[in-house]
VMD Tcl script that draws the C-alpha trace (Angstrom):
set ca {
  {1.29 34.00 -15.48}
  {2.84 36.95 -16.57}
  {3.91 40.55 -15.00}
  {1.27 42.32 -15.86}
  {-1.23 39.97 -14.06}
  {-3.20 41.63 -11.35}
  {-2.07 40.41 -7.84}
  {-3.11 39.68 -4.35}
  {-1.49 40.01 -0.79}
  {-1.88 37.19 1.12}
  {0.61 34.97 3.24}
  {2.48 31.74 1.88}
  {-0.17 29.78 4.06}
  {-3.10 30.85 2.22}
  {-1.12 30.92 -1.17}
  {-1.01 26.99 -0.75}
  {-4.43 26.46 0.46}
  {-5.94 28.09 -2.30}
  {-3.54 26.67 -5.12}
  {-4.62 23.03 -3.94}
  {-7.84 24.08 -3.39}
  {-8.11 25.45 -7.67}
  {-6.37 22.40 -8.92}
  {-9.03 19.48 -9.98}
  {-9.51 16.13 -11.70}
  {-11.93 13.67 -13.65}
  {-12.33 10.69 -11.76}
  {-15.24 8.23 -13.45}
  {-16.41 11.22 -15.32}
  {-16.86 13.93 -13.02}
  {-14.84 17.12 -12.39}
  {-13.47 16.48 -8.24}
  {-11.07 18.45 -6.31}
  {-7.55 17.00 -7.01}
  {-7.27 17.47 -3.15}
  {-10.34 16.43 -1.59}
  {-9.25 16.72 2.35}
  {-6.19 17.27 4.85}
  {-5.42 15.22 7.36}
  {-4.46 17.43 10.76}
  {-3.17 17.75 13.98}
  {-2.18 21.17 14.53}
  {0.46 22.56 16.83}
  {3.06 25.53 16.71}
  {4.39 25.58 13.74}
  {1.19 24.93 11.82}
  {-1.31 26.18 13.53}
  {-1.62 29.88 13.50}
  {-0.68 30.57 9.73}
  {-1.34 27.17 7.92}
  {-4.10 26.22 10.19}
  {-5.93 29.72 10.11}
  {-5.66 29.64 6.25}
  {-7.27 25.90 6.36}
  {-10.13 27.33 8.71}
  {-10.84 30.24 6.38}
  {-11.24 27.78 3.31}
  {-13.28 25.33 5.40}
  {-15.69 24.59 2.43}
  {-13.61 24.11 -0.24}
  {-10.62 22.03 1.67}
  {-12.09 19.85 4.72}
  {-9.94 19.07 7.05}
  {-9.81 15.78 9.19}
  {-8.55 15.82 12.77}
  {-6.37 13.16 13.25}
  {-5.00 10.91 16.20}
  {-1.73 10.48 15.50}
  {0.61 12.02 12.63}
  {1.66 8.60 11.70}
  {-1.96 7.50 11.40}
  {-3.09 10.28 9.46}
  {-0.12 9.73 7.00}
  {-1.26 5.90 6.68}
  {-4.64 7.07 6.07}
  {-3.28 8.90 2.94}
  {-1.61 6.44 1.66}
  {-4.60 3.86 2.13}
  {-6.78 6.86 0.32}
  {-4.58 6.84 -2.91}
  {-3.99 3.59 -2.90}
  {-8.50 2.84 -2.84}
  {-8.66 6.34 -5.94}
  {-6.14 4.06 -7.70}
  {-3.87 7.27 -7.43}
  {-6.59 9.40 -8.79}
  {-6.62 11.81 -5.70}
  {-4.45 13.36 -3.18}
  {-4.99 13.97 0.61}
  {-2.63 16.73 2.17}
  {-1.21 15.86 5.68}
  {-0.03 18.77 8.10}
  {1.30 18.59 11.58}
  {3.65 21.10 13.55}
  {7.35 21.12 13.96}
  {9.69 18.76 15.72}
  {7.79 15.00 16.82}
  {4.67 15.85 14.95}
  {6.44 16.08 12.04}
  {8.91 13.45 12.55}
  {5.84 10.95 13.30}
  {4.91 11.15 9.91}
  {8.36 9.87 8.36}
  {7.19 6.07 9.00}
  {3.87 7.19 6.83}
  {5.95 8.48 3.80}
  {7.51 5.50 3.88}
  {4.73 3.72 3.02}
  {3.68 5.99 0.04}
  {7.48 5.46 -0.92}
  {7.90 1.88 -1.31}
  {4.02 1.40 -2.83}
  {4.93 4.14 -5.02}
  {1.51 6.06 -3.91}
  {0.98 9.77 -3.86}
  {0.06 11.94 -1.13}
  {1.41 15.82 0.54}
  {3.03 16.06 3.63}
  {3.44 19.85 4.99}
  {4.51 20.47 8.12}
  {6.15 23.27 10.17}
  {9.62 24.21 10.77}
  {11.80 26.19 12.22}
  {12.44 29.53 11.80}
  {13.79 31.09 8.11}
  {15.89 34.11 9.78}
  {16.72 31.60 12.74}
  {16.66 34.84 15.39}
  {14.87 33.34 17.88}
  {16.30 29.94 17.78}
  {16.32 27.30 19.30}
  {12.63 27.13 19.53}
  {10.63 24.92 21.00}
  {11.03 20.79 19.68}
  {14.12 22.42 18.03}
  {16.90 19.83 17.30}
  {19.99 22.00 16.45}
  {22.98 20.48 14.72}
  {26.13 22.37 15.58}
  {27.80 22.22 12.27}
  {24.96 22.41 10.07}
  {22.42 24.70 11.23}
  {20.35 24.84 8.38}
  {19.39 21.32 9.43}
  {16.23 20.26 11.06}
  {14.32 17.42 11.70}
  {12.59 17.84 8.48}
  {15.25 16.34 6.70}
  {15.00 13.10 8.14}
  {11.69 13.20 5.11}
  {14.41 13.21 2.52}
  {14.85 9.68 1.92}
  {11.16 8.57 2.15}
  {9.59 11.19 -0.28}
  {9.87 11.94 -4.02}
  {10.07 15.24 -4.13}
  {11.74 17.27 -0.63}
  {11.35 21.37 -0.53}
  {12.01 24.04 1.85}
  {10.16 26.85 1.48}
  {12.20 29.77 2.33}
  {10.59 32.60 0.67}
  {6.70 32.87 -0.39}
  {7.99 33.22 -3.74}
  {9.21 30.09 -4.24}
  {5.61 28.70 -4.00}
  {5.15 29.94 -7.47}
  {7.81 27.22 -8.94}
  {7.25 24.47 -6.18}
  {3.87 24.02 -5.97}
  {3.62 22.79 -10.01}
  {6.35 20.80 -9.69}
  {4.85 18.99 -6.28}
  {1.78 18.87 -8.80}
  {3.58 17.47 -11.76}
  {5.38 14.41 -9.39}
  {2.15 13.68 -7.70}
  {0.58 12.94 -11.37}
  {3.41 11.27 -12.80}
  {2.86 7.72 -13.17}
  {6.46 6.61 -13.40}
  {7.70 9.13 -10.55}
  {4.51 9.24 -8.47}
  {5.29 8.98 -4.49}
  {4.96 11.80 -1.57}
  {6.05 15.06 -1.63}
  {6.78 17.08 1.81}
  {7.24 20.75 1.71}
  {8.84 22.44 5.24}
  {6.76 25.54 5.83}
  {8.82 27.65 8.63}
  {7.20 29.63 11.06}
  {7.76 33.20 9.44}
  {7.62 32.24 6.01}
  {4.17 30.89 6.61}
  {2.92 34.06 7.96}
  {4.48 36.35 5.27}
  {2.68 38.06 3.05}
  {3.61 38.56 -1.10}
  {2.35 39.75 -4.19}
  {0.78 36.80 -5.79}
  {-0.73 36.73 -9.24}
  {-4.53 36.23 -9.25}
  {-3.49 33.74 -12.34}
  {-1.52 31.44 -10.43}
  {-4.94 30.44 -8.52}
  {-7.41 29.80 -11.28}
  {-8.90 26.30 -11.57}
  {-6.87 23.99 -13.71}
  {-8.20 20.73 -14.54}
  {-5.28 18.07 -14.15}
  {-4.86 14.76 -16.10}
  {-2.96 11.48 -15.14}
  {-0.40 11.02 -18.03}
  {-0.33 7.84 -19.87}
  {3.16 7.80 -21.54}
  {2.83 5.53 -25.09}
  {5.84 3.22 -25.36}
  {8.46 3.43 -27.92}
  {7.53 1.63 -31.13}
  {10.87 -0.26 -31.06}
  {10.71 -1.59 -27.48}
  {6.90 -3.48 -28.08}
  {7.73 -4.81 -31.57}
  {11.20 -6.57 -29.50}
  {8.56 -7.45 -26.86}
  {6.25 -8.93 -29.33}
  {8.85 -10.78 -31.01}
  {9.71 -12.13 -27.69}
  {6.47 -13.26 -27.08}
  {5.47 -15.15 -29.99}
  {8.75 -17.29 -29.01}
  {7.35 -18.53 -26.11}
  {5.85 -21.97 -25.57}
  {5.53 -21.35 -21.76}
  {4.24 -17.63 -20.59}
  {3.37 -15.89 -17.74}
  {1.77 -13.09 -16.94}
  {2.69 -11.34 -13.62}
  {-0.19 -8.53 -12.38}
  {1.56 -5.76 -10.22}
  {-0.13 -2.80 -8.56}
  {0.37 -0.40 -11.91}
  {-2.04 -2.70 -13.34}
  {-4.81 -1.30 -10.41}
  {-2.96 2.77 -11.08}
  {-3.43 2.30 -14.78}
  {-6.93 1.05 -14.93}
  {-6.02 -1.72 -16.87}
  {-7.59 -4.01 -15.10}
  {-10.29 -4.53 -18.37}
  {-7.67 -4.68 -21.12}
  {-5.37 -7.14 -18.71}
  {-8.35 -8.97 -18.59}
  {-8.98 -8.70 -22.09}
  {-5.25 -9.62 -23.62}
  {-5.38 -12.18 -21.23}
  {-7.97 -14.54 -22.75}
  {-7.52 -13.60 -26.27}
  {-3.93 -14.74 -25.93}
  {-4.49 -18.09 -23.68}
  {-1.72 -16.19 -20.73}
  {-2.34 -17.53 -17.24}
  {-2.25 -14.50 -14.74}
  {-0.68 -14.62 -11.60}
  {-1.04 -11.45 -9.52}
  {1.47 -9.98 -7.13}
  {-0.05 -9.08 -3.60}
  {-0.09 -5.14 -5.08}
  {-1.66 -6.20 -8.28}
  {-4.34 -8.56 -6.32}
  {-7.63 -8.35 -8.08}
  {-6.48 -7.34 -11.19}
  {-8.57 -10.40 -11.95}
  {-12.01 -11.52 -10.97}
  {-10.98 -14.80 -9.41}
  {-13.25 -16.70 -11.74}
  {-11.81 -15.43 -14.91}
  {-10.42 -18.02 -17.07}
  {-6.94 -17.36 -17.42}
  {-6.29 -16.39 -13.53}
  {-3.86 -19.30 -11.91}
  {-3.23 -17.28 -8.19}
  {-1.15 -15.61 -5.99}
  {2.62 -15.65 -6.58}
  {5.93 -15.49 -4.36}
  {6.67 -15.92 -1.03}
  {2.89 -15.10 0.34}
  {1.62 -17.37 -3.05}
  {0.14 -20.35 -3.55}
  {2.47 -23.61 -4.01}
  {0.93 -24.78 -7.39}
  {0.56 -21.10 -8.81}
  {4.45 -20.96 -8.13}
  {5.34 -24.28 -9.41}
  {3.11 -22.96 -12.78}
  {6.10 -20.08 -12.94}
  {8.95 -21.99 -12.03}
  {7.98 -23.73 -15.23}
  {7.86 -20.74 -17.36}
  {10.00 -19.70 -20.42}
  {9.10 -16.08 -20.73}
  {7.87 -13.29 -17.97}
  {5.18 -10.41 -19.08}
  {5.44 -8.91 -16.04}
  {3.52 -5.29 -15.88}
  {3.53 -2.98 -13.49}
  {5.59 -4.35 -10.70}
  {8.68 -4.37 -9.00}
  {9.75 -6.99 -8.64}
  {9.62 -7.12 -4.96}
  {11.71 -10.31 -3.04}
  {8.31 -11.34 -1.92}
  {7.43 -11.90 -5.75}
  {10.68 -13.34 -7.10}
  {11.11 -15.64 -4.20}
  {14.04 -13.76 -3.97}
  {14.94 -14.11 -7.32}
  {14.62 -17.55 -7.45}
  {11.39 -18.75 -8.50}
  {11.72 -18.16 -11.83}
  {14.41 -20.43 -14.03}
  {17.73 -19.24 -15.08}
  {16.64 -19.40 -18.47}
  {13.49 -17.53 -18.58}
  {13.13 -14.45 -20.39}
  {11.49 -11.06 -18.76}
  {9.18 -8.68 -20.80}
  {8.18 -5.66 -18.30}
  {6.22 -3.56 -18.58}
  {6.24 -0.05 -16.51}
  {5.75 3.78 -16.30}
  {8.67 3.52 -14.19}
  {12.00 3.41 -16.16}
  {13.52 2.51 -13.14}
  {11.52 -0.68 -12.45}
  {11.40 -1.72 -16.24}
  {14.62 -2.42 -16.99}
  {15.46 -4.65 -13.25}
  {16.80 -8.00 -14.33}
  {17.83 -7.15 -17.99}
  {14.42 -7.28 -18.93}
  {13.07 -6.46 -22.20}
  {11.94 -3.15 -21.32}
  {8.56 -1.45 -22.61}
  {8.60 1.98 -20.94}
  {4.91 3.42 -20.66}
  {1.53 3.04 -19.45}
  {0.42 -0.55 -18.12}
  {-2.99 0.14 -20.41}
  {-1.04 1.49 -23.75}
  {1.67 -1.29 -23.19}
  {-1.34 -4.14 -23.46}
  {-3.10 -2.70 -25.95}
  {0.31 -2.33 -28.13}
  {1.17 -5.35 -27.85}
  {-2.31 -6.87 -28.20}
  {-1.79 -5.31 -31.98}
  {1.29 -6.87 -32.39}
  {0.39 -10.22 -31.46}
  {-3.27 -10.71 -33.38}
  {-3.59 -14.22 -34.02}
  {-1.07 -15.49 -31.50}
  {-2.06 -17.59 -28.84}
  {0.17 -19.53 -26.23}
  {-0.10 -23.67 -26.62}
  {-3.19 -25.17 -25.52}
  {-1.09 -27.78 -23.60}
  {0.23 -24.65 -21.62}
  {-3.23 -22.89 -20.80}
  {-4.43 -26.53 -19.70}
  {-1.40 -27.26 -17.25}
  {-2.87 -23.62 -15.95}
  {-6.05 -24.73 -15.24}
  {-4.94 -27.25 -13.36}
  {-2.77 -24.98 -11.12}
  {-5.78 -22.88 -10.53}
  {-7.97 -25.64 -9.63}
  {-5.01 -26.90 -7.07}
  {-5.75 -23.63 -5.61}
  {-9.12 -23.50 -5.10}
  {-9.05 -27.03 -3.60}
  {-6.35 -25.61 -1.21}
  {-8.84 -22.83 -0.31}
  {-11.99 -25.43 0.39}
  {-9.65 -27.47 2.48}
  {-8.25 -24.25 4.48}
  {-11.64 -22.66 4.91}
  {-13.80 -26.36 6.12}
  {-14.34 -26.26 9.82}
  {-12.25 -28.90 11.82}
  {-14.02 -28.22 14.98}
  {-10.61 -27.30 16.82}
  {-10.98 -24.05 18.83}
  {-9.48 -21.26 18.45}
  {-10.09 -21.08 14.63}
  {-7.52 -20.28 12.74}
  {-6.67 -17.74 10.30}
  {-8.06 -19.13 6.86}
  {-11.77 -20.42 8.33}
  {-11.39 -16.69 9.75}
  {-10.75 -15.34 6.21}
  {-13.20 -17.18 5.15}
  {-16.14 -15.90 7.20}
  {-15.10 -12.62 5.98}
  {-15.08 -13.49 2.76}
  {-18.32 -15.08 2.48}
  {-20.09 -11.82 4.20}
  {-18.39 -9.98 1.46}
  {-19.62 -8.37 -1.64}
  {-18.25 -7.50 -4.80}
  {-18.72 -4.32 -4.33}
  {-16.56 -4.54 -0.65}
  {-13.20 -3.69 0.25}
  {-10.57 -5.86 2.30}
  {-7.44 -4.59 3.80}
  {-4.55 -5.56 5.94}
  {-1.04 -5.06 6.07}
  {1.75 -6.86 8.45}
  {2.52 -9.83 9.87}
  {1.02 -13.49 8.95}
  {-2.52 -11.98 7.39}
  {-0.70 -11.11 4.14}
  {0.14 -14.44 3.03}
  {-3.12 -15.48 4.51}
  {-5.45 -13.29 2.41}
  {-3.44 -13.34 -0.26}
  {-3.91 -16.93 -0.89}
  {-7.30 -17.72 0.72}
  {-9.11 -14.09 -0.51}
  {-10.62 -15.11 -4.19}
  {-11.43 -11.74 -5.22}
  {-14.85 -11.00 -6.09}
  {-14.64 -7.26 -7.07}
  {-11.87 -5.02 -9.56}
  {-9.63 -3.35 -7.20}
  {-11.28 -4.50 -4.18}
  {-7.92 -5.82 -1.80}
  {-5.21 -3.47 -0.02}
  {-2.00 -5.22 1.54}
  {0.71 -2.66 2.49}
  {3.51 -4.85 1.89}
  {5.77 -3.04 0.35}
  {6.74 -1.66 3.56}
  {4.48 -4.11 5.56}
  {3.64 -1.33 8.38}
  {2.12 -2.20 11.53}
  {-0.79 -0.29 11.85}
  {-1.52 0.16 8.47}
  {-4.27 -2.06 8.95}
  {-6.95 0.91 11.70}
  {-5.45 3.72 9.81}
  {-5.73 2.48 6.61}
  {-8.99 1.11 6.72}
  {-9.92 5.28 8.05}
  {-8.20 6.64 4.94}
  {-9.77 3.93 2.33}
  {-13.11 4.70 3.87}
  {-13.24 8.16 2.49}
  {-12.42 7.13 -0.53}
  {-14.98 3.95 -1.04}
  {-18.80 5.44 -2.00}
  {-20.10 2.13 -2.31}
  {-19.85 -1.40 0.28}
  {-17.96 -1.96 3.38}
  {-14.24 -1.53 4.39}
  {-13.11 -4.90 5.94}
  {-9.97 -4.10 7.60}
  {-8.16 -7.44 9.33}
  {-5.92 -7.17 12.00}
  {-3.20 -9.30 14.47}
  {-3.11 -8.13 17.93}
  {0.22 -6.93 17.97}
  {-0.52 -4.41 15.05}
  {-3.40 -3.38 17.12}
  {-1.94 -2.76 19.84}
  {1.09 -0.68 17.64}
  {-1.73 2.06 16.28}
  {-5.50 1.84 17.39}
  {-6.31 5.36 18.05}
  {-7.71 6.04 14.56}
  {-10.71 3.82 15.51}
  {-11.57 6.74 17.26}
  {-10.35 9.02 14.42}
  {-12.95 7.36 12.02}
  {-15.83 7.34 14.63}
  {-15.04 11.35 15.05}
  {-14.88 11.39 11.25}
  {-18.51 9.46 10.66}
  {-16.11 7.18 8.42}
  {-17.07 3.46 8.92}
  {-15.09 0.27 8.59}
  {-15.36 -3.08 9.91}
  {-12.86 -4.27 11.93}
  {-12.32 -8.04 12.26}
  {-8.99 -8.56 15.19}
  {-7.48 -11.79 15.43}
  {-5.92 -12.25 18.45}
  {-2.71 -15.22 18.78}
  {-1.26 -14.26 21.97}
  {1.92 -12.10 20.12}
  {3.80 -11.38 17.01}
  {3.08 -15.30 16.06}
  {4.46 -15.27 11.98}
  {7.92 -13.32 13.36}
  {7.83 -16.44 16.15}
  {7.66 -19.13 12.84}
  {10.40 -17.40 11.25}
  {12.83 -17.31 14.21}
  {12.19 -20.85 14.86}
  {11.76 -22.02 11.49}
  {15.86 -20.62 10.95}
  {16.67 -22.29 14.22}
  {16.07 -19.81 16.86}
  {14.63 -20.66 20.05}
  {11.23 -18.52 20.24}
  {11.93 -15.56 22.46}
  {10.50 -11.86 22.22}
  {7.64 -12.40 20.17}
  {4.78 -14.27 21.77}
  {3.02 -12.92 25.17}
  {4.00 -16.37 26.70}
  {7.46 -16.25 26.20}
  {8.25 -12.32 26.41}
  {10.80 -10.83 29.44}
  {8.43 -9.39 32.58}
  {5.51 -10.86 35.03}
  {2.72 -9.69 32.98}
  {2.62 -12.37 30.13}
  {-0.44 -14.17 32.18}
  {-2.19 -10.43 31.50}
  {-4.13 -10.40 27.99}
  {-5.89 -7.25 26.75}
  {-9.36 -7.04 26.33}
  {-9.50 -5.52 22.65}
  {-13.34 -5.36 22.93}
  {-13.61 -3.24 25.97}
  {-10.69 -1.05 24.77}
  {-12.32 -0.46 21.28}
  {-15.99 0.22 22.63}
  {-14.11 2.79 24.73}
  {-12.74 4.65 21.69}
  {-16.30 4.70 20.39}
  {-16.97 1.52 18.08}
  {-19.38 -0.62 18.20}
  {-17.27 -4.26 19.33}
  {-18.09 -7.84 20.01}
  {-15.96 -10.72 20.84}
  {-16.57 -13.79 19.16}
  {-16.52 -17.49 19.88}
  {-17.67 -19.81 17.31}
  {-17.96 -19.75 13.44}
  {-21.44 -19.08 14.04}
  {-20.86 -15.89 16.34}
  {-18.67 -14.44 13.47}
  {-21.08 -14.99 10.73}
  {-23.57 -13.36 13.04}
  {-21.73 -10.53 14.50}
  {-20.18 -9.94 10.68}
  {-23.72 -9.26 9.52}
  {-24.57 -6.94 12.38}
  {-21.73 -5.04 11.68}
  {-22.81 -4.34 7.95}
  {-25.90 -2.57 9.82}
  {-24.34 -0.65 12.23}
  {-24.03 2.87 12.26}
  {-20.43 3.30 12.80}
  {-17.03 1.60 12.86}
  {-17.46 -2.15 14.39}
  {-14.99 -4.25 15.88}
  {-15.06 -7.82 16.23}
  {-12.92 -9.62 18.49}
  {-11.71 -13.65 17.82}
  {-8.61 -15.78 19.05}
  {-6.74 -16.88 16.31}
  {-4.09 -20.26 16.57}
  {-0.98 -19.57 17.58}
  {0.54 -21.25 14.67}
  {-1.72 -22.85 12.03}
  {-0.55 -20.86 8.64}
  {-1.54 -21.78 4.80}
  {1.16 -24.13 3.26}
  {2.79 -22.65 0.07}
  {4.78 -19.66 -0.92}
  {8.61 -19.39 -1.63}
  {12.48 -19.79 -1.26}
  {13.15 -16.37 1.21}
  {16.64 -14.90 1.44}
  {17.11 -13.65 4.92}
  {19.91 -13.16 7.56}
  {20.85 -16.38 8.81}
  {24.20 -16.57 10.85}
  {27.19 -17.98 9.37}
  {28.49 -19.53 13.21}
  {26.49 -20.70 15.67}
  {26.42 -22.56 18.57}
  {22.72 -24.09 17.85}
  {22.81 -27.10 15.33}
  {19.50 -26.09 14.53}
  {20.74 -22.34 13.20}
  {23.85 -24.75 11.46}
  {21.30 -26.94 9.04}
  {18.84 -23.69 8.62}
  {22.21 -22.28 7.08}
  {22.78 -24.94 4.86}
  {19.54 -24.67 3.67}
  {19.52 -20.92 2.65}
  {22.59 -21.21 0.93}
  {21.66 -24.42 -1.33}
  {18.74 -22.54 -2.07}
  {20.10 -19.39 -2.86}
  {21.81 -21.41 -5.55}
  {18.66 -21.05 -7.58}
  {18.92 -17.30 -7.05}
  {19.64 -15.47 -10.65}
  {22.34 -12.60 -10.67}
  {20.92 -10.94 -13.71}
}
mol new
graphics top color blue
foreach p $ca { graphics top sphere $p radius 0.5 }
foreach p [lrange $ca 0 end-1] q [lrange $ca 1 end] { graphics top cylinder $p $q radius 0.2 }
display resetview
């Protein structure tokens, strides 16, 4: 831009519409919007400026009506997370709640480090006619609003206060959104006047630019230290975190993999990194892993870990791996690289492989090693067999669920879920048959990822079916966006499981020597616990197509329907109470010093000898 550039009036409102609108992408080859849709509910604060702008561009920027704010957010971070961070959707709601609804949503894109643009309405800039309506004042600090509460759940945080300062914040929201080391949401607070003000902007700052993902090279030094490492060890492990998925690394992981003789084990972010019949992939690790693929670890002498981290629910805490082993990571993220006192390769999961594949030509890790690997994977699969054969006990359980599912899948499919016990299920008893085919919000393990989600990751799939899974609590939590996708033409297939309450929060309260209480219908404060939802009459009334099922042979049935039908289908199945996949992980959670259950007493004992596994450093 410079002064001389010709300029145009128009308001701050249109000024961002058409700035996302000329900023673009290649994704598999092709030029695509950067931005290919918002996600809105409009109100005051959004509606007359922002939203008119949005209605004018119509073409160019699509817009989404959502449900709920929170939904729409989830279905942005689902979107990213199914582009592999390739494209944006833009969330806008109005002032006050409808902004605040969206907080839980950029916590999501926080923690899973996933990018998406939250703008939503404000108060006032020259605060005259204040307090307005959904206006939360703060008597020494007027300046604040509700918007704030975004600042701890969002990479980058901007008030616009002046239509001017569009010219310098919009880039930089562009520039984190990109960043693979920094990548997360950004929120912008539009107020009410600003967004209707006109300015002078140059015709420059709206031509089309064509944007590129990064991929930072790592410093010469830090892969010939990690190399070195390396070709010490008798023992490795590789660990497969979600910036394997962001990086598209998924062929040279694949790649460095077998040349080397590394077993893989994949975090529940990095799941299908790895075809699940690929030679060198052992399983599922941590807390929601497999027993033998953590035993494999527990075992090893050095750590490639790339592109996590290092989440509890992966390091048992910290204490799955031994005090002695040595940790090579590898990350965009500075931050996450150098956790631990790890041997730190800052960069690009792709570049990072492929440097060190240079380094280490000719290497390989001890047959002995790759064999004891084998086994570990082969202890798996049996575990899977024995989880998914039918036992003739009624209700099924989750794995013989799963593994309906499963078997309706194709590679070319999509499975999602999010809280509760479904994780750890999947996780172990999903053996992925497609690259980049699984979603499992557990970095902030969000009820009601699971409908939303499955909405967002359905505008982002071209090809297959989105399988969302769900419990009936986190059903019950968020549901409308069944409706949202049905509005949208956006199909998924929904499978519920219903156990009667928040069943894997019931096993840990017990399992640390609580009494159950709270969690299941049956045991929950009120007269109503005899009263059981009917999910498939309350989903057919949002517009799906929904079933319940009985039998094995219903699902398999119903599951192929579904693939047919023209819109989002929900099937309906009781799940066991409390029939969960043995394996995983120490845990460190909360358990009470004093109390006056013996059962609480011995679970105490028992996290603190095992926190004496737990490394410091």
């Amino acid at each position: 831009m410079h002064t001389a550039d010709p300029t145009t009036r128009i308001t701050a409102s249109e000024a961002i519409v058409r700035y996302l609108i000329s900023q673009r992408i290649v994704v598999d080859g092709s030029e695509v919007p950067l931005f290919p849709g918002v996600f809105a509910i409009f109100g005051h604060g959004n509606v007359t400026s922002l939203g008119h702008a949005l209605e004018m561009y119509r073409d160019e920027l699509p817009v989404w009506r959502g449900q709920s704010e929170e939904g729409m957010g989830l279905a942005a971070a689902a979107f990213a997370k199914a582009m592999r961070r390739q494209q944006v959707m833009v969330c806008t709601s109005s002032i006050g709640p409808g902004a605040t609804n969206l907080v839980t949503a950029a916590g999501v894109g926080m923690a899973n480090r996933l990018p998406m643009l939250i703008i939503a309405g404000d108060t006032f800039a020259s605060r005259l006619p204040d307090p307005v309506l959904q206006q939360v004042e703060h008597f020494g600090a007027p300046a604040t609003t509700v918007n704030d509460a975004f600042r701890p759940v969002v990479r980058f945080w901007d008030r616009i206060m002046h239509p001017a300062q569009l010219l310098t914040a919009l880039p930089q929201v562009i520039s984190m959104l990109l960043d693979p080391g920094e990548c997360g949401p950004a929120f912008l607070g539009l107020p009410q006047d600003v967004a209707a003000t006109a300015y002078d902007y140059p015709e420059s700052f709206f031509e089309r630019k064509v944007r590129a993902i990064p991929r930072p090279r790592p410093d010469v030094d830090e892969v010939l230290a990690a190399v070195n490492l390396l070709k010490t060890a008798k023992r490795p492990v590789l660990i497969a975190g979600g910036g394997v998925h962001y990086s598209r690394a998924e062929a040279e992981l694949a790649t460095f993999a077998l040349a080397h003789g590394i077993p893989v084990v994949e975090t529940i972010a990095g799941k299908s990194s790895l075809l699940a019949n690929h030679p060198c992939y052992v399983g599922p690790i941590g807390v929601t892993g497999a027993e033998a693929t953590n035993a494999l670890c527990s075992k090893a002498d050095v750590i490639l870990a790339v592109g996590t981290r290092f989440q509890d629910f992966t390091t048992g805490s910290w204490t799955l791996f031994a005090a002695s082993a040595q940790i090579i990571a590898i990350n965009a993220a500075r931050f996450d690289a150098i956790k631990r006192v790890s041997a730190a390769v800052v960069g690009d999961a792709r570049e990072g492989l492929t440097s060190l594949a240079e380094g280490l030509i000719g290497w390989r890790a001890p047959s002995s090693w790759t064999a004891q690997a084998s086994q570990s994977r082969l202890e798996l699969q049996n575990l899977v067999d024995s989880r998914a054969a039918a036992d003739g006990v009624s209700p099924m359980s989750y794995a013989q669920i799963i593994s309906a599912v499963y078997a309706a899948a194709t590679p070319e499919d999509y499975v999602l879920t999010a809280a509760g016990g479904l994780p750890g299920e999947l996780n172990v008893n999903w053996m992925s048959k497609g690259i980049a085919t699984f979603d499992c919000d557990y970095g902030y393990s969000c009820m009601g990822y699971e409908i939303s989600g499955a909405w967002g990751a359905a505008f982002a799939r071209t090809k297959g079916e989105v399988f969302a899974l769900v419990g009936d609590g986190s059903y019950l939590m968020l549901n409308s966006d069944i409706y949202a996708s049905v509005l949208a033409g956006k199909k998924f297939i929904l499978v519920v499981l219903d156990n009667a309450g928040y069943a894997v929060i019931e096993r840990l309260q017990v399992s640390k020597g609580g009494n159950s209480y709270n969690n299941m219908l049956r045991d929950s404060r009120g007269d109503g616990s005899e009263v059981r939802v009917d999910f498939c009459a309350h989903a057919q009334a949002l517009g799906a197509r929904a079933v319940k099922v009985h039998s094995m042979d219903e699902l398999i049935s119903a599951l192929a329907i579904a693939r047919t039908n023209d819109r989002t289908s929900v099937i309906v199945v009781e799940a066991r109470e409390s029939d969960w996949t043995p394996g995983g992980a120490f845990w460190q959670v909360g358990v009470p010093e004093t109390s006056r259950l013996a059962a609480v007493q011995s679970a105490r004992e028992q996290m603190d000898a095992g926190l004496a596994a737990q490394r410091s450093v």
